[in-house]
N, CA, C and O atoms as a Tinker XYZ file with bonds, in Angstrom:
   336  protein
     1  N      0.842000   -1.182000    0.000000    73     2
     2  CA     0.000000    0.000000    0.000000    64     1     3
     3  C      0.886000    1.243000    0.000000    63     2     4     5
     4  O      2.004000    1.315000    0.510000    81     3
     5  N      0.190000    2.272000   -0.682000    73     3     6
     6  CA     1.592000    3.130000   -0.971000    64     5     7
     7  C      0.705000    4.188000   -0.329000    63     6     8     9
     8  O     -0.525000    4.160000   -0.382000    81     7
     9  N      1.541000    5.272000    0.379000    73     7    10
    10  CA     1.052000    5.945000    1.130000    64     9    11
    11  C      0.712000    7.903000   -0.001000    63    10    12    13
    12  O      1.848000    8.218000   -0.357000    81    11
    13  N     -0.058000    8.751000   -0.400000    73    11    14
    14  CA    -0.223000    9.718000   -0.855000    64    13    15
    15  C      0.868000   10.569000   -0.228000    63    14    16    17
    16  O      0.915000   10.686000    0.997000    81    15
    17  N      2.164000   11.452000   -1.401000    73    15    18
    18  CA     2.938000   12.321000   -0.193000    64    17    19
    19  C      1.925000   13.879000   -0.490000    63    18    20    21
    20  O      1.448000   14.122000   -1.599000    81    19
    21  N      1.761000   14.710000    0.608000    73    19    22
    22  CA     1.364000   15.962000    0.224000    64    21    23
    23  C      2.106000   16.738000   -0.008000    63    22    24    25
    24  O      3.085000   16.955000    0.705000    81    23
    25  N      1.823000   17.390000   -1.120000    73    23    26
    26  CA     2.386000   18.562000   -1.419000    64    25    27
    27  C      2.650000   19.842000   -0.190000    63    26    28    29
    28  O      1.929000   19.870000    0.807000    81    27
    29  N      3.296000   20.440000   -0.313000    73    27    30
    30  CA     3.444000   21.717000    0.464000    64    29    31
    31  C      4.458000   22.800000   -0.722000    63    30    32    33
    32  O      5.298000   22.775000   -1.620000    81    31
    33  N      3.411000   23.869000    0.302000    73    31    34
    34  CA     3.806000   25.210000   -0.654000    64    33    35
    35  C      4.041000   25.947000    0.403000    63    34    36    37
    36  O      3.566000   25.888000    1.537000    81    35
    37  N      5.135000   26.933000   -0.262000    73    35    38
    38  CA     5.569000   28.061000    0.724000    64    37    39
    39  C      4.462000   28.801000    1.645000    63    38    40    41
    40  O      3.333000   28.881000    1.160000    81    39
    41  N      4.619000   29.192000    2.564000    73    39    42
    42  CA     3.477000   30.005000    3.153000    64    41    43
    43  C      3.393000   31.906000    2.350000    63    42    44    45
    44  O      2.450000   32.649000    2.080000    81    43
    45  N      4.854000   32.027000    2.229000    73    43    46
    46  CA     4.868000   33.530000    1.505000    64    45    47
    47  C      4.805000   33.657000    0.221000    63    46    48    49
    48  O      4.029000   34.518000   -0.194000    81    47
    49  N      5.590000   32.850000   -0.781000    73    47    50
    50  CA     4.989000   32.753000   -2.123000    64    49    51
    51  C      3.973000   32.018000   -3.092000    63    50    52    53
    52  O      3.654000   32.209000   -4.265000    81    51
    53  N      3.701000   31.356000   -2.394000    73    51    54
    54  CA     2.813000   30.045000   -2.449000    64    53    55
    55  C      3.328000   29.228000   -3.349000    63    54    56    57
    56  O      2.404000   28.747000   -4.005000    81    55
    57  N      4.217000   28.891000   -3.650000    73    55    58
    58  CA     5.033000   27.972000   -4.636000    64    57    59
    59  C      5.398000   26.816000   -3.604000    63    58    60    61
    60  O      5.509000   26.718000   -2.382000    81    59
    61  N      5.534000   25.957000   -4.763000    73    59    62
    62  CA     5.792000   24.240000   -4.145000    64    61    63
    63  C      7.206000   24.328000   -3.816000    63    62    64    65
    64  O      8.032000   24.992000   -4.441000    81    63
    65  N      7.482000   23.434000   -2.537000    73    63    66
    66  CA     8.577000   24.021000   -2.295000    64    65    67
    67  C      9.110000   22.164000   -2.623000    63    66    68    69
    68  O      8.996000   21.256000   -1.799000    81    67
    69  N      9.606000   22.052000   -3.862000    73    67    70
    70  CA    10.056000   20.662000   -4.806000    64    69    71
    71  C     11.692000   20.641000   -4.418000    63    70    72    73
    72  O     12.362000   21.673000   -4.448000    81    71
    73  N     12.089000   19.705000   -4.155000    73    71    74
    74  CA    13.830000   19.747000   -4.226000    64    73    75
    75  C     14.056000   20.154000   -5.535000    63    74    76    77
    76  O     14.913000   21.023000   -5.700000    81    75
    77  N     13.553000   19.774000   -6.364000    73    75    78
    78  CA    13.702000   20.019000   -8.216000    64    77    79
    79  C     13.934000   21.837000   -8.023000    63    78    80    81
    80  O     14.880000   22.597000   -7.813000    81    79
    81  N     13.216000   21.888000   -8.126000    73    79    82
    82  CA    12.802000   23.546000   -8.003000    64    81    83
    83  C     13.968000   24.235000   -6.938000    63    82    84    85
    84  O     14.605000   25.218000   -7.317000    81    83
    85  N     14.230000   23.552000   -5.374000    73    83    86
    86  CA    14.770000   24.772000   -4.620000    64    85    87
    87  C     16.370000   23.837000   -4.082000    63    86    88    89
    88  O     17.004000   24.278000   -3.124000    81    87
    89  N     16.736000   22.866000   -4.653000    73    87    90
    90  CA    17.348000   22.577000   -4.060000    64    89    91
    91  C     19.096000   23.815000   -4.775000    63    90    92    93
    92  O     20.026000   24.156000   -4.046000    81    91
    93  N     19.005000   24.046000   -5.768000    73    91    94
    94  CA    19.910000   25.331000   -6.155000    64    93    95
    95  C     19.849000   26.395000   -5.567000    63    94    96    97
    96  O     20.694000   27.289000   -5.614000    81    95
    97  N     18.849000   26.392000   -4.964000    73    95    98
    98  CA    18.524000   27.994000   -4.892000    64    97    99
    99  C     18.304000   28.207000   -3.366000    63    98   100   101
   100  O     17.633000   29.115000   -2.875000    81    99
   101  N     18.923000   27.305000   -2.739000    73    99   102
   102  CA    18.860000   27.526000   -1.110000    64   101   103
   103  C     18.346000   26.575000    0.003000    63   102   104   105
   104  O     18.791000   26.373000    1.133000    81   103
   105  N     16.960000   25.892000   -0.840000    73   103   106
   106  CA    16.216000   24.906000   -0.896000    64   105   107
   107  C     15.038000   25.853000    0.723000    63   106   108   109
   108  O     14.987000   27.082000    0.680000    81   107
   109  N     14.451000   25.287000    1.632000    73   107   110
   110  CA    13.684000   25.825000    2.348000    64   109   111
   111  C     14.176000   25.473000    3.952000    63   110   112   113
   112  O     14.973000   24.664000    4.429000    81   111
   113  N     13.501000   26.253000    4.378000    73   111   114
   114  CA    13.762000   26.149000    6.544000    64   113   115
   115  C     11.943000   26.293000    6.859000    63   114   116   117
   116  O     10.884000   26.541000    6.282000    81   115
   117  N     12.438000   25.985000    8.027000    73   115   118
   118  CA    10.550000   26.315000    8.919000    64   117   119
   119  C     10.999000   27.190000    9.971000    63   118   120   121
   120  O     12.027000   27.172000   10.648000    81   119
   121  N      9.556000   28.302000    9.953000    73   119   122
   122  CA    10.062000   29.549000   10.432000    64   121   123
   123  C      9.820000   29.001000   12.096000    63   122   124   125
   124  O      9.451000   27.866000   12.397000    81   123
   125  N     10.082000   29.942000   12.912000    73   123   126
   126  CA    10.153000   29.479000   14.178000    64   125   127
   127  C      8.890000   30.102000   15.092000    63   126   128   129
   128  O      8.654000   29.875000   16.279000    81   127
   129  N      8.151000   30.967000   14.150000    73   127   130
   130  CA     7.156000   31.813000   14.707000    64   129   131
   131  C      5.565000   30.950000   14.482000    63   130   132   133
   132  O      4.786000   30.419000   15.273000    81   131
   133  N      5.575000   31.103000   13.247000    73   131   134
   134  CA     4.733000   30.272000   12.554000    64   133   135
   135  C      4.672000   28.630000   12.506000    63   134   136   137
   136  O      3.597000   28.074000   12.281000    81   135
   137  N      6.046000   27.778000   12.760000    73   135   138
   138  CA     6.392000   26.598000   12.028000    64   137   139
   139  C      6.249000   26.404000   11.134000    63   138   140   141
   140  O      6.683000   25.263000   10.975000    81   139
   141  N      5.711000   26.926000    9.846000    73   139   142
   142  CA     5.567000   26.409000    8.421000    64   141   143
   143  C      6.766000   26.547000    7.427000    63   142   144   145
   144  O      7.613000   27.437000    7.340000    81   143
   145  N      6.610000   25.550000    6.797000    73   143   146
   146  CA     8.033000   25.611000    5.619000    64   145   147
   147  C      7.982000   26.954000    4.810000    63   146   148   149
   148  O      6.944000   27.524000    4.472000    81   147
   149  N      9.202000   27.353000    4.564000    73   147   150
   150  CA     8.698000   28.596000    3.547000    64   149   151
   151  C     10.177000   28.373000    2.911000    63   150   152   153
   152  O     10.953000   27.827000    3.694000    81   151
   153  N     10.661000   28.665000    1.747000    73   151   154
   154  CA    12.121000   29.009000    0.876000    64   153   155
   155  C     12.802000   29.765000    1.874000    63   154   156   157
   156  O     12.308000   30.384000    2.816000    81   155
   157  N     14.152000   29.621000    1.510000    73   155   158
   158  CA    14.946000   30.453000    2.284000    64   157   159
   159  C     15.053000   31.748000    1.709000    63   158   160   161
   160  O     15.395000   32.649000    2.476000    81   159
   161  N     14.845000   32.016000    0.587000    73   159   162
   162  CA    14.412000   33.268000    0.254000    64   161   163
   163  C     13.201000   34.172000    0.658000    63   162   164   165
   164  O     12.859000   35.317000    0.360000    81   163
   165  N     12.861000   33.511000    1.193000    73   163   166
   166  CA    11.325000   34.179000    1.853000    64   165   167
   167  C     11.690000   33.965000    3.430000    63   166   168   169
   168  O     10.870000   34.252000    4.302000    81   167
   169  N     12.179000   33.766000    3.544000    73   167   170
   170  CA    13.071000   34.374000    5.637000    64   169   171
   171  C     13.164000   35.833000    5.548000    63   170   172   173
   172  O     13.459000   36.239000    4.424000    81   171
   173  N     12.992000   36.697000    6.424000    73   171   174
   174  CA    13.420000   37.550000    7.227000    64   173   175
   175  C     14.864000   37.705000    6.947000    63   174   176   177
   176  O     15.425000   36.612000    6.878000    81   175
   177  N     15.869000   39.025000    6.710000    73   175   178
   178  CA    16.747000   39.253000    6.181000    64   177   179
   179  C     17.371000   39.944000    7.488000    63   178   180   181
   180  O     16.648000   40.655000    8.187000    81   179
   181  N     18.888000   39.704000    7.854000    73   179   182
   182  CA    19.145000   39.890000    9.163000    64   181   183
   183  C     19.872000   41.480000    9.122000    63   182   184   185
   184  O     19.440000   42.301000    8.312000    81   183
   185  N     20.854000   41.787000    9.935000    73   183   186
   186  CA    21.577000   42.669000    9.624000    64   185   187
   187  C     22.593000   43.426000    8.449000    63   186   188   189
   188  O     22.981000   44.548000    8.122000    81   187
   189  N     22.729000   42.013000    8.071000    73   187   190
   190  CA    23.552000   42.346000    6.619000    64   189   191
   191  C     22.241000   41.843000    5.821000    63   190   192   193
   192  O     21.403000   41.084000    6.309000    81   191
   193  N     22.189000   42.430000    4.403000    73   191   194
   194  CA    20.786000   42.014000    3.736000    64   193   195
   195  C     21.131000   40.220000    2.909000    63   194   196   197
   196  O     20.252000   39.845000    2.134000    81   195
   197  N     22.004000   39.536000    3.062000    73   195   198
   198  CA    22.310000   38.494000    2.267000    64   197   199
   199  C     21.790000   37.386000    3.484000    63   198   200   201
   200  O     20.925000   36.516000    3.381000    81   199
   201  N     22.550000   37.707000    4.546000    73   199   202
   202  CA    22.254000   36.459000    5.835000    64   201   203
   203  C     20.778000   37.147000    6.430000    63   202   204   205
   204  O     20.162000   38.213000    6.446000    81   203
   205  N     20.679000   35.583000    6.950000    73   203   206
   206  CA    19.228000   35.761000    7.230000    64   205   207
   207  C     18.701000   35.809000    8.958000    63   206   208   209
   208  O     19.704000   35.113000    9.115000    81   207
   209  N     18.454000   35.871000    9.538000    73   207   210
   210  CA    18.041000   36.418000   10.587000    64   209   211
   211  C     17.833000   35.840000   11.891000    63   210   212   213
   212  O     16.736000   35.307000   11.724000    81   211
   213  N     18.130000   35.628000   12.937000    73   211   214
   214  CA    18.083000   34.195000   13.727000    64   213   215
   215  C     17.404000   34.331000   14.817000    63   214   216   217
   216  O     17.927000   35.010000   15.701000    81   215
   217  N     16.176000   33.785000   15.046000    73   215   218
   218  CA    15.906000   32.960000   14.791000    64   217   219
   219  C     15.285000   32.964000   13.264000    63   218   220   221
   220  O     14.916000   33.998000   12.708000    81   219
   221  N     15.237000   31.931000   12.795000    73   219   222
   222  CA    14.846000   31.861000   11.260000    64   221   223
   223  C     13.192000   32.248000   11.555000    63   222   224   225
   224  O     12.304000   31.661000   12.173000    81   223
   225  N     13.245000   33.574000   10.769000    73   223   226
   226  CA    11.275000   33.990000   10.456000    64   225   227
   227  C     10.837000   34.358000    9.357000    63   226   228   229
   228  O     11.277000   35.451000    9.000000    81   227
   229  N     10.095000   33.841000    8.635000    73   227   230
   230  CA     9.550000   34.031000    6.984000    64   229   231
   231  C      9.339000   35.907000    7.168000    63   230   232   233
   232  O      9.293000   36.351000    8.315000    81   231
   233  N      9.266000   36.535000    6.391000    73   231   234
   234  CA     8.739000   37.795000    6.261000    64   233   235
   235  C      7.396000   37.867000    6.143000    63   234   236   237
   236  O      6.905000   38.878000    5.640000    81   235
   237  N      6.542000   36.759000    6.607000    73   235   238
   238  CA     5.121000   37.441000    6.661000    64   237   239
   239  C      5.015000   37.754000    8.381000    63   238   240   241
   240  O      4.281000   38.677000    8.732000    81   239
   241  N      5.766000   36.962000    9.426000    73   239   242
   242  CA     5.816000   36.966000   10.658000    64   241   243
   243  C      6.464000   37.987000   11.104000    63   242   244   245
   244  O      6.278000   38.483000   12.215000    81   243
   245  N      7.481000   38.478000   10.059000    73   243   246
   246  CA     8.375000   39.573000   10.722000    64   245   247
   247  C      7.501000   40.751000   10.068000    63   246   248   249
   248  O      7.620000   41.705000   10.836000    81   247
   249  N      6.755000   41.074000    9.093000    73   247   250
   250  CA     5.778000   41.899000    9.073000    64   249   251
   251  C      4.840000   41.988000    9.932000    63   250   252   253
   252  O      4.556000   43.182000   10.025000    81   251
   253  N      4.202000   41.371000   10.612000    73   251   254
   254  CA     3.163000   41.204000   11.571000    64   253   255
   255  C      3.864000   41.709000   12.886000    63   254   256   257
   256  O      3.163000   42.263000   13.733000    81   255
   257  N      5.700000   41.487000   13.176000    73   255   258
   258  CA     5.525000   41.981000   14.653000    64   257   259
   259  C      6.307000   43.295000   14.249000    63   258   260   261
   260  O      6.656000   44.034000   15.169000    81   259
   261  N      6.565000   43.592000   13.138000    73   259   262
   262  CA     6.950000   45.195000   12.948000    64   261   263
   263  C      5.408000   46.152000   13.293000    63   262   264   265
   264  O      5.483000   47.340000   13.605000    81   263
   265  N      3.959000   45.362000   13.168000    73   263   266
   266  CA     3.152000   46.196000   12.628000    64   265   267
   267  C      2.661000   46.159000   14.007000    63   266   268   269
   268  O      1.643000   46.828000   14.183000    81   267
   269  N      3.235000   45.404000   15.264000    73   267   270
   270  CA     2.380000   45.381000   16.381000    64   269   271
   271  C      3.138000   46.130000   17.166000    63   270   272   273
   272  O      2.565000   46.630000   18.134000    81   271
   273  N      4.744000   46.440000   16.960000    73   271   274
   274  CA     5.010000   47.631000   17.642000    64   273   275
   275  C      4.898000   48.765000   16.948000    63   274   276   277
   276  O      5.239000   49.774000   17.564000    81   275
   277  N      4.572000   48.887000   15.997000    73   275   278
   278  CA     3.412000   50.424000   15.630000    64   277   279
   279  C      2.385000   50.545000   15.849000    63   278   280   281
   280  O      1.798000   51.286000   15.061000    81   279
   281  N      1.617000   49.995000   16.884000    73   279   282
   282  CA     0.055000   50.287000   17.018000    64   281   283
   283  C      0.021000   51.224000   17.721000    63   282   284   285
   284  O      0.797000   51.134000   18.673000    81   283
   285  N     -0.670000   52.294000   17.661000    73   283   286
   286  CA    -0.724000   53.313000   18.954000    64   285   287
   287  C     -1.376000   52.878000   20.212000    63   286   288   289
   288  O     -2.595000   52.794000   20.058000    81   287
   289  N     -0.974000   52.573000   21.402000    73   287   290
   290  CA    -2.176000   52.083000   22.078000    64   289   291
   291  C     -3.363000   53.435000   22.272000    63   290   292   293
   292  O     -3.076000   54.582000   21.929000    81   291
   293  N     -4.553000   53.101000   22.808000    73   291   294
   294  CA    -5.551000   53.993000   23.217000    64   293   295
   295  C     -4.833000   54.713000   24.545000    63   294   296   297
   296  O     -4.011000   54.175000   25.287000    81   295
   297  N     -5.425000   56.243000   24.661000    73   295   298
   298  CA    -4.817000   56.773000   26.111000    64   297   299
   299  C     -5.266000   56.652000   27.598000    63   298   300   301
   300  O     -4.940000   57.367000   28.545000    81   299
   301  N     -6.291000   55.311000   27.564000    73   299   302
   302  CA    -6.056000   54.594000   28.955000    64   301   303
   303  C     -5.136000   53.523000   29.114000    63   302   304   305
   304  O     -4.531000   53.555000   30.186000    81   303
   305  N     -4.848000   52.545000   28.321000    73   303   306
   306  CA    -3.672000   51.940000   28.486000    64   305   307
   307  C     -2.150000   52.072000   28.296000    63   306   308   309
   308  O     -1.308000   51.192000   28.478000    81   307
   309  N     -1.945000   53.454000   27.859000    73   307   310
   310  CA    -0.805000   54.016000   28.129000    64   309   311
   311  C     -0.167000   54.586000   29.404000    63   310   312   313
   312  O     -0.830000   55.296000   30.159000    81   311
   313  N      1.225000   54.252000   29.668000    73   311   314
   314  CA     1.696000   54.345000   30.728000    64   313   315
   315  C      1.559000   55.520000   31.231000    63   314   316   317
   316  O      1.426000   56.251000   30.249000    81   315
   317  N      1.512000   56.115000   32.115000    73   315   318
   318  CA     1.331000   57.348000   33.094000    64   317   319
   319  C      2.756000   57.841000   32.995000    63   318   320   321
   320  O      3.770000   57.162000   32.828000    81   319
   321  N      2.627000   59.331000   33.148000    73   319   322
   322  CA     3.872000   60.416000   33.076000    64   321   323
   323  C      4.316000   60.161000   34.347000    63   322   324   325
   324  O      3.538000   60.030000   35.292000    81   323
   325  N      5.993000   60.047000   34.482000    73   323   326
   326  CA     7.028000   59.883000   35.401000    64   325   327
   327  C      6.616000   60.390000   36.904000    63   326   328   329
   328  O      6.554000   59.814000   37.990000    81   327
   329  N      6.299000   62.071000   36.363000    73   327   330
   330  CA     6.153000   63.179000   37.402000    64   329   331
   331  C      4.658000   62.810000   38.567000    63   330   332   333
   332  O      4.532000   63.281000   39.698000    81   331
   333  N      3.795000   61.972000   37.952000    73   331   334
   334  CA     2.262000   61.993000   38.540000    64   333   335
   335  C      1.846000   60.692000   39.494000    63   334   336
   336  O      0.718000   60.619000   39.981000    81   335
């Protein structure tokens, strides 16, 4: 009995992530935020823009926590002035 393998596709580009296809080109990691496979081209880009970022995080995760320290909070849950 032969077992069905599933496919999987990147979470950020949605492309199959095939050894055929990525094994030249970097081949893929699983992000550490999310767990899902994504290309290593689709990681989070670290300090230098070539190496990638550690812990390993796709750029849809590292978009999401750039966008949660820009939220303004409302001005009751903001911290109180030093002086008061």
């Amino acid at each position: 009995m032969l077992l069905g393998i599933e496919p999987r596709n990147c979470k950020v580009c949605r492309q199959g992530l095939y050894r055929d296809k990525t094994m030249f080109r970097g081949g893929w990691s699983r992000c550490a935020v999310c767990d899902e496979f994504v290309h290593y081209s689709c990681l989070a880009s670290g300090k230098v823009s070539f190496l990638k970022a550690r812990p390993r995080i796709c750029k849809t995760c590292r978009a999401a926590e750039e966008q949660a320290k820009h939220v303004i909070l409302p001005p009751s849950t903001q911290p109180a002035p030093a002086g008061s």
